[in-house]
N, C-alpha and C positions, 0 to 999 in steps of 0.2 A: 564532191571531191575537188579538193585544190588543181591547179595548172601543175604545180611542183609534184604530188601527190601520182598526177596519171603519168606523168615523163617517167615517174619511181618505179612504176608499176613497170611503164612498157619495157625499162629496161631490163628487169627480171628474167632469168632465165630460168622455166617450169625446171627442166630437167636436172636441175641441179639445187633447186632448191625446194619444189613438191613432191620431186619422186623422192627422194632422201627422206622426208620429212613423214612420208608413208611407211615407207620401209620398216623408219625408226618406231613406229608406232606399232606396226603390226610386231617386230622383233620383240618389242617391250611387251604387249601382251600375250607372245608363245612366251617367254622367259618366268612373268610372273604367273599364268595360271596354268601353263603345263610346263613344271620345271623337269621333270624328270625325260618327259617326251623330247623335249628340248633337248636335252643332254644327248641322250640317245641318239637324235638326227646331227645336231654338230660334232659328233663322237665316230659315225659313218664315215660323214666326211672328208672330215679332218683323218683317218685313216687313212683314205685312200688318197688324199693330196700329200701327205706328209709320210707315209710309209710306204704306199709304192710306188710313186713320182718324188719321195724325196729326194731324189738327185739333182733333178734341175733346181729346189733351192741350194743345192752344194755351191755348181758349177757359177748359178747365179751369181753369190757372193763373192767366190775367189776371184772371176771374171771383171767385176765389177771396180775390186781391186786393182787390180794390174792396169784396167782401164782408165782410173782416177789416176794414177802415174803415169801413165803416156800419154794424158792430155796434158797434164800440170810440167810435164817437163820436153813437151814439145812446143813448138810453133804457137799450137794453139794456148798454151801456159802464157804467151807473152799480151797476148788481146787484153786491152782495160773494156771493165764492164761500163760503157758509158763514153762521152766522149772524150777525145785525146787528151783535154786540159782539165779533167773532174777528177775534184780533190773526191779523197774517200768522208762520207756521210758522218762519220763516227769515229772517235780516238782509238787507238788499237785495243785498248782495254773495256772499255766499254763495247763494240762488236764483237770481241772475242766472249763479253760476259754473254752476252744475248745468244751467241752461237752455241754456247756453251747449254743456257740453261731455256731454249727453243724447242727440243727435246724432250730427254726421259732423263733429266735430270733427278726429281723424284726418286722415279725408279731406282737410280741406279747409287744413289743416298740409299735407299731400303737396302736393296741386294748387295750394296758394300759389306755391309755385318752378317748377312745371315749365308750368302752362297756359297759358299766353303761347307757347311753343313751339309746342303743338299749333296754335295761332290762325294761326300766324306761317307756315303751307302752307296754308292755306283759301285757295280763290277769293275764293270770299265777300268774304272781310274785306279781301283786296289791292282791292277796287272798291267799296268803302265808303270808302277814304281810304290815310293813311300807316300804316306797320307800327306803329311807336310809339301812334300813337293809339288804333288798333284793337284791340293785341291786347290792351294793358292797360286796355281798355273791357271785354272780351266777357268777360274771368272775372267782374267785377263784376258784373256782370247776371246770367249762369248761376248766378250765388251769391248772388246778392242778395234784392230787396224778396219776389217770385214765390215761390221758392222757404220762404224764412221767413214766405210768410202761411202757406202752409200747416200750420206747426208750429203759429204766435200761435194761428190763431181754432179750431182744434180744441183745444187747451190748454183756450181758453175754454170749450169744448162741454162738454169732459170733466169738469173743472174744475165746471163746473156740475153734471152730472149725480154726480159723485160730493157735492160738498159744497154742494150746496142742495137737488136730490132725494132725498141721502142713499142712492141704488144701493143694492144688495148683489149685484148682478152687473155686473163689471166685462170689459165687453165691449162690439165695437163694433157689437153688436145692439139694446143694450140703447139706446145713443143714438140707437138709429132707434125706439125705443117709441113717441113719438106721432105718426110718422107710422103706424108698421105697427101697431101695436093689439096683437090678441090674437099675432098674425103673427109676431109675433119669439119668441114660445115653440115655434114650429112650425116647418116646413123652410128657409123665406125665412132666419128668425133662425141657423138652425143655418148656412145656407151664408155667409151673411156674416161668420159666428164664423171658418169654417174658409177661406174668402177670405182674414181678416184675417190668422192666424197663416202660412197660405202665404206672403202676402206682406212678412210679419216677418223670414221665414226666408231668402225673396230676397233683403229688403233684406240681412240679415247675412253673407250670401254673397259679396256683390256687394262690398261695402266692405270687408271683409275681405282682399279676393283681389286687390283691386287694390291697395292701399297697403301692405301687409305684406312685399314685394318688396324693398320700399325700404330697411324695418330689415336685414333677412337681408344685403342689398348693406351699410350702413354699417357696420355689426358685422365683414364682412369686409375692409373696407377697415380698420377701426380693429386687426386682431386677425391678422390675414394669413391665416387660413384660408377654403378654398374656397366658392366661393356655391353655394349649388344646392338645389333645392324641398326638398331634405330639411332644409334649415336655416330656411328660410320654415315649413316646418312644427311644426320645434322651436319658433321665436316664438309661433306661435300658438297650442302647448299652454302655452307660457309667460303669455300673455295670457289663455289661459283660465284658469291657475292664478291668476293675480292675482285677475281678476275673482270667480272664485268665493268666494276665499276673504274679499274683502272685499263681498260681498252677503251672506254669511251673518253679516256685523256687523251688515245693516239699513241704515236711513236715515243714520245718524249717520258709518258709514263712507266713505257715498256721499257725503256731502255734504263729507267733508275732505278726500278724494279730489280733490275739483270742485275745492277752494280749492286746493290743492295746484297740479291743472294749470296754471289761471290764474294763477300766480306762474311756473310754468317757461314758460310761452310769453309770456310778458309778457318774464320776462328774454330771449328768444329775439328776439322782434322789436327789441325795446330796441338789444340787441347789433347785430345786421345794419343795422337803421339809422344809429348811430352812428358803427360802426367798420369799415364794411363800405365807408365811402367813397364814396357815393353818395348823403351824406344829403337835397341840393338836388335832383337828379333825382328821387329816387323819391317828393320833397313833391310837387315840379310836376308832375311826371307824373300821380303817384296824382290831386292836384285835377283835374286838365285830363280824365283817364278818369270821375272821377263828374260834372262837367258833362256832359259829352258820354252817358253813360248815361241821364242824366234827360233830355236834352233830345232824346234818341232814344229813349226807353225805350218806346212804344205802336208806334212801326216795330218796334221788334228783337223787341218782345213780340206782336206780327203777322204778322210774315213767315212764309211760308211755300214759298217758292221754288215756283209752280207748275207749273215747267214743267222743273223738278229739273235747274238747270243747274248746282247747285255742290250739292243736297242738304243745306246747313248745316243749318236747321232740323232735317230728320229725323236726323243724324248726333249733333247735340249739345244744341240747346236740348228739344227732344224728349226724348231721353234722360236731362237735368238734370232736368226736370220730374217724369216717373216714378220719378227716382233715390228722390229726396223724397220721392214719395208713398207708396212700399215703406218705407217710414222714418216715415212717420206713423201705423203702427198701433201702436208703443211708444213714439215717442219724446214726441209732446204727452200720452199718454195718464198717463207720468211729473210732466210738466210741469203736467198738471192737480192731479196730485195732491198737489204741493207746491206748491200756488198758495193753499190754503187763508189765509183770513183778506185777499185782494187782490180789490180789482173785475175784471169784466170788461175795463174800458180799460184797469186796471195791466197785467195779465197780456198783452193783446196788444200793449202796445205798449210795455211793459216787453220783452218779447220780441226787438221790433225792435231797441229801446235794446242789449241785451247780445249777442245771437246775431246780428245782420243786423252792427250796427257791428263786433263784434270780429271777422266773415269779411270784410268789406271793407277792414280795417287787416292783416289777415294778407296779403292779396291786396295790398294796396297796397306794402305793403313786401318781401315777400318776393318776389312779382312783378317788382317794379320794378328790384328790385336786379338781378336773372339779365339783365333788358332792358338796362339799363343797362350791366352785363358786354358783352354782343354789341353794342351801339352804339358804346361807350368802344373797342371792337377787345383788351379787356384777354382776352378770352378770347373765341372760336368757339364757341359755344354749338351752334347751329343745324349748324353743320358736323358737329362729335364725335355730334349726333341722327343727322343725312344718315349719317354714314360707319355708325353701330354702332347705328341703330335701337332701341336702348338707352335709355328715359328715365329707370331708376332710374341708372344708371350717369353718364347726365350730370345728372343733380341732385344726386349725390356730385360731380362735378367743379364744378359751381355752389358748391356749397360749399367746397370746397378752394379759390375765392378769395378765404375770408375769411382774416382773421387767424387764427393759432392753431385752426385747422380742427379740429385732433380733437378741443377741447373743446366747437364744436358740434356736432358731431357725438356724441357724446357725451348732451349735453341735445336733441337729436333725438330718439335714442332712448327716450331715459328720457321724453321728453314725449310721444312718439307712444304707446309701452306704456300709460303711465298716461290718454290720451286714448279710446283703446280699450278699457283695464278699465273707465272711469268710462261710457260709451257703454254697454257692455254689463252692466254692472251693472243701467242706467235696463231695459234690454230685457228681464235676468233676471226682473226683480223684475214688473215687469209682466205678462210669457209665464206666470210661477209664478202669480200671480192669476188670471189669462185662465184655465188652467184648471179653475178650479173650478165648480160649478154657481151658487155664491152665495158670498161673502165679502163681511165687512162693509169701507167704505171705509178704517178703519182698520185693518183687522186684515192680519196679515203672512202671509205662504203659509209652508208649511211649508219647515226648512230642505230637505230631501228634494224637494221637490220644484222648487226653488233648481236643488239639482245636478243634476235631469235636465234641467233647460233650458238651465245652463252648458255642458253636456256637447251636448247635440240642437245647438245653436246653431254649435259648431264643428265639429260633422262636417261640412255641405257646403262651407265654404268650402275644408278640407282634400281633399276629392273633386275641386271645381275645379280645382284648385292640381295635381292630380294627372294630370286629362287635361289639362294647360296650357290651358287656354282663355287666349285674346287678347282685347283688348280689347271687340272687336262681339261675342260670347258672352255679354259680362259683362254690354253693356247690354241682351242682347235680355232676359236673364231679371228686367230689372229693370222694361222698356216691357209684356212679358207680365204680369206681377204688374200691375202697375200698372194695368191698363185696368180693371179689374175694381172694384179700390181704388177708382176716380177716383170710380167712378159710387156706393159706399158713403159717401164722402164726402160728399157734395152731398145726401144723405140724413138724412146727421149734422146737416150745418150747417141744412137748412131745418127739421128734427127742432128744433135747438136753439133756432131763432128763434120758431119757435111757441112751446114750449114756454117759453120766457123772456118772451114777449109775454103767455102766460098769467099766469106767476107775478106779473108786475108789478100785474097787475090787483087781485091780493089786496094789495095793501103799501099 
């Protein structure tokens, strides 16, 4: 073994990168050879964290909110991440692309077209008002302000702690340092490390296994050959070959990546607007749904059905909430780290500006349109769900009302691939830092250890994919992650506030 070779080694942190790496091992083989038992034990669970503790993810969220606004438009809104004469890393458009598609970008491509459907058999939302109103309300809020503080004000955290503190451990231990003291070198620090990278691993599982359904279906409808998990699994070694091999370019790849997406889903929405024949409905609509969100937004962000006549909260805003927060251990912690050279207020509400707007114009258009289709009577939307239960199947048929179908179909694909390379790129490159004992905030993880994360990252969701888990699977393991997260969070963020309340003192 080389001199390079054992420095590699010693600097390796076990706990974050063998305990992880067991876990995922043992998860993937309860998943694949007792799928059912499986279901059953994350089905318990996820019960009792998400239906009778679901109120701390309520509070968490809306809290979480209000907080990302009175850091952004205080005192501490004015602190540049880095020092006083650092230009920002990145052109406004390209940070804004990467903030953007860091995330669940993917995702939230998929659930543009089809979550209006899911709204459209809720009690709930039938005794709230009209189908119209409703259902292209309640994606904009499960995607919207809630959800994106949680990316903004930890961005900010991190952001901070890497380029004003200067870290050399990058972990979500390390931004609990002044609340926990010497504490975060000792077991507290190490269980939070291995919290975080657990619920990394959910989150990538989780998004993964739900939208990758959808290529495997368009690909077969564009090509004629048969759909079936073995083709959903071909994609996603295909997605992991993308991703890997443009992380081991580094930043520079990621970042053309990003611009790249943002041109094909720009054309994407552009096109369905347009030419998709609905251009009046899906303005009016889309405006009349964010009225009506803001002006219900502290009900819909309270509710909690207590007497569980229709369960909507624990079923979905519940679920949305922890989605995000399994998704918060890589994706602001990315977002910090290319925020060098912007204040505090840029960064969070820069954040809003590109990732909150560009998921509520996906939702507005591509939403509106499918409603629109089922209103107009140009196509049964809701019936072809009723009959075949199927919703990658009728969002192929959503699509088939556009013009010239196969060619979006076509830039679907290519957009969703490239939105999941660029996603897991942010999460490679972060998981590959996370493990090490110390690295400087500049300095790059080894390529080597790049590919065991590209690699770790996609075995469960291929495990999932394997025992078919349905939907209520997908979210228990994302409300179990998440409880644990929530509570590391709120540790982060009062960690950050002190600790920014300090630094101001010296300036």
């Amino acid at each position: 073994m080389s001199e390079n070779a054992k420095k590699e080694k010693r600097r390796i942190d076990p706990a974050t990168t063998i305990i992880p790496f067991v876990i995922v091992l043992v998860l993937c083989a309860f998943f694949v050879i007792k799928p059912e038992s499986s279901t059953n034990v994350v089905g318990i669970i996820r019960n009792f964290l998400g239906d009778t503790l679901g109120l701390y993810y309520l509070i968490v969220g809306l809290g979480i909110l209000l907080v990302s606004l009175y850091i952004a438009l205080s005192d501490i809104g004015k602190i540049k991440l880095g020092n006083l004469d650092d230009k920002p890393q990145y052109n406004f458009f390209t940070w804004g692309a990467m903030i953007f598609t860091c995330g669940l970008a993917a995702d939230i491509l998929f659930y543009s077209f089809c979550e209006w459907i899911y709204y459209s058999d809720e009690a709930h939302v039938a005794e709230l008002g009209s189908m119209q109103e409703w259902v292209s309300t309640m994606p904009l809020f499960h995607w919207g302000p809630i959800p994106w503080a949680f990316y903004a004000v930890l961005a900010a955290c991190f952001g901070f702690m890497l380029h004003v503190r200067k870290c050399n451990k990058q972990k979500y231990s390390e931004a609990c340092r002044p609340l926990l003291g010497k504490m975060t070198d000792k077991l507290p620090g190490k269980i939070i490390d291995v919290l975080a990278v657990i619920a990394l691993i959910a989150g990538t599982a989780t998004t993964f296994s739900v939208a990758t359904p959808l290529l495997s279906r368009a690909l077969s409808t564009l090509f004629g050959f048969a759909d079936s998990k073995w083709l959903t699994i071909a994609i996603l070694v295909i997605i992991c070959l993308v991703y890997t091999i443009t992380v081991m370019t580094g930043m520079k790849g990621v970042g053309n990546l990003a611009k790249i997406c943002m041109i094909i889903f720009g054309l994407l929405l552009t096109y369905v607007l347009i030419f998709g024949g609905k251009f009046r409905f899906i303005l009016e609509t889309g405006f009349s749904a964010l009225g009506n969100m803001f002006q219900n937004f502290i009900v819909l962000s309270t509710y909690t059905d207590p007497m569980r006549t229709s369960s909507f909260p624990q079923n979905w805003t519940i679920f949305y909430w922890a989605y995000w927060l399994v998704w918060c251990v890589a994706s602001p912690f990315f977002m910090g780290s290319i925020s060098k050279g912007r204040t505090v207020k840029e960064v969070i509400l820069g954040s809003y500006l590109f990732g909150l707007s560009a998921t509520l114009i996906s939702f507005i258009i591509l939403g509106n349109y499918g409603l629109g289709v089922q209103l107009s009577g140009k196509l049964d939307i809701l019936g072809i769900y009723h009959e075949s239960g199927d919703l990658y199947g009728t969002v192929i048929e959503i699509i088939k009302t556009l013009p010239v179908f196969p060619i979006v179909l076509v830039v679907l694909v290519i957009g969703m691939i490239a939105f999941y390379a660029t996603s897991f790129d942010s999460i490679t490159l972060v998981a590959a830092q996370y493990s090490y004992k110390e690295i400087d905030g500049y300095e790059d993880a080894s390529k080597k250890m790049k590919f065991f994360w590209a690699v770790l990252l996609i075995m469960l969701p291929i495990a999932l994919i394997f025992s078919e888990s349905g939907m209520a699977n997908l979210q228990s393991v994302s409300i179990i992650a998440a409880f644990p997260i929530g509570i590391v969070i709120i540790m982060i963020i009062a960690s950050f506030i002190k600790d920014a309340r300090s630094y101001l003192k010296t300036l």
